[in-house]
N, C-alpha and C positions, 0 to 999 in steps of 0.2 A: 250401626257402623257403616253406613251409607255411604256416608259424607266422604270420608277418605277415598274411598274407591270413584269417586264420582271426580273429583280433586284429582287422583292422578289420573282419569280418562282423559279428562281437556288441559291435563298438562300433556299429555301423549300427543293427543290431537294439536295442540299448537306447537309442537316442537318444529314440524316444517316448515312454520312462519316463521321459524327465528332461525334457522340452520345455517343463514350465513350470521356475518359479525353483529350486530347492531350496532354494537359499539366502536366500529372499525370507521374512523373517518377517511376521505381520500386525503393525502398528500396536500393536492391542491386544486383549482378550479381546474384543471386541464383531469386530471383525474378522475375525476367524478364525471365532466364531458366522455369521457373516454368510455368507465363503463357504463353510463346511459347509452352510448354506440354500441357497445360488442352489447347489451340488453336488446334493444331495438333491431340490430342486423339479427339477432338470434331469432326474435318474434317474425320478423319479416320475411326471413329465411324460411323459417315453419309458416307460415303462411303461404309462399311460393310453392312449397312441395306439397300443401295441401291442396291446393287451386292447380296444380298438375293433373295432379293425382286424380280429383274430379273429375278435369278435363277430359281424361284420357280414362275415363269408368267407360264402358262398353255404353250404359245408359248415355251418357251426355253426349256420345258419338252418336246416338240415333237421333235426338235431341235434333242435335247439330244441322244434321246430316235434312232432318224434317224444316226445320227455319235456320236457312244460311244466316240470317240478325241476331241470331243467340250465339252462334260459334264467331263472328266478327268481335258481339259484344264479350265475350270472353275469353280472347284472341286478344283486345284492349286494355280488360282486368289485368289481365297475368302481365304483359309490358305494363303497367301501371304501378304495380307492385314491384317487378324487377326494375324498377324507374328508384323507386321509393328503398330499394335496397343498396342501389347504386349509390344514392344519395347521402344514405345513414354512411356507408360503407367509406364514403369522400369527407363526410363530417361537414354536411349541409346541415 
């Protein structure tokens, strides 16, 4: 009696892939624009505060601190990203 118990593991396991609607369509083309945006600002966002966060580890301060062209170049990234957030956020 394997089977069963194996059947509802990877129904358990997939149920986060389906937690939202599947069946849920948008409204209309602006709709669906809309949440690929609040999607993309979410991802971008969490990207922002991880590229902080980095930043500002004690490690990447020495880094930095060792080759001013590493703390430039990631000084770049982070405005490249909040570039990219500004963007989603205007609905580029």
């Amino acid at each position: 009696m394997k089977t069963p118990s194996i059947i509802l593991s990877i129904t358990f396991l997939a149920l986060p892939l389906f937690a939202h609607d599947p069946f849920s369509v948008p409204a209309s083309p602006a709709d669906a624009a809309a949440a690929r945006a609040d999607l993309l600002s979410a991802e971008t966002q969490a990207q922002i505060q991880h590229t902080q966060t980095v930043l500002n580890s004690a490690e990447m301060q020495k880094i930095a601190q060792r080759t001013p062209a590493i703390k430039s170049m990631m000084a770049r990234d982070l405005a490249a990203l909040k570039d990219a957030a500004a963007a989603t956020a205007a609905g580029e």
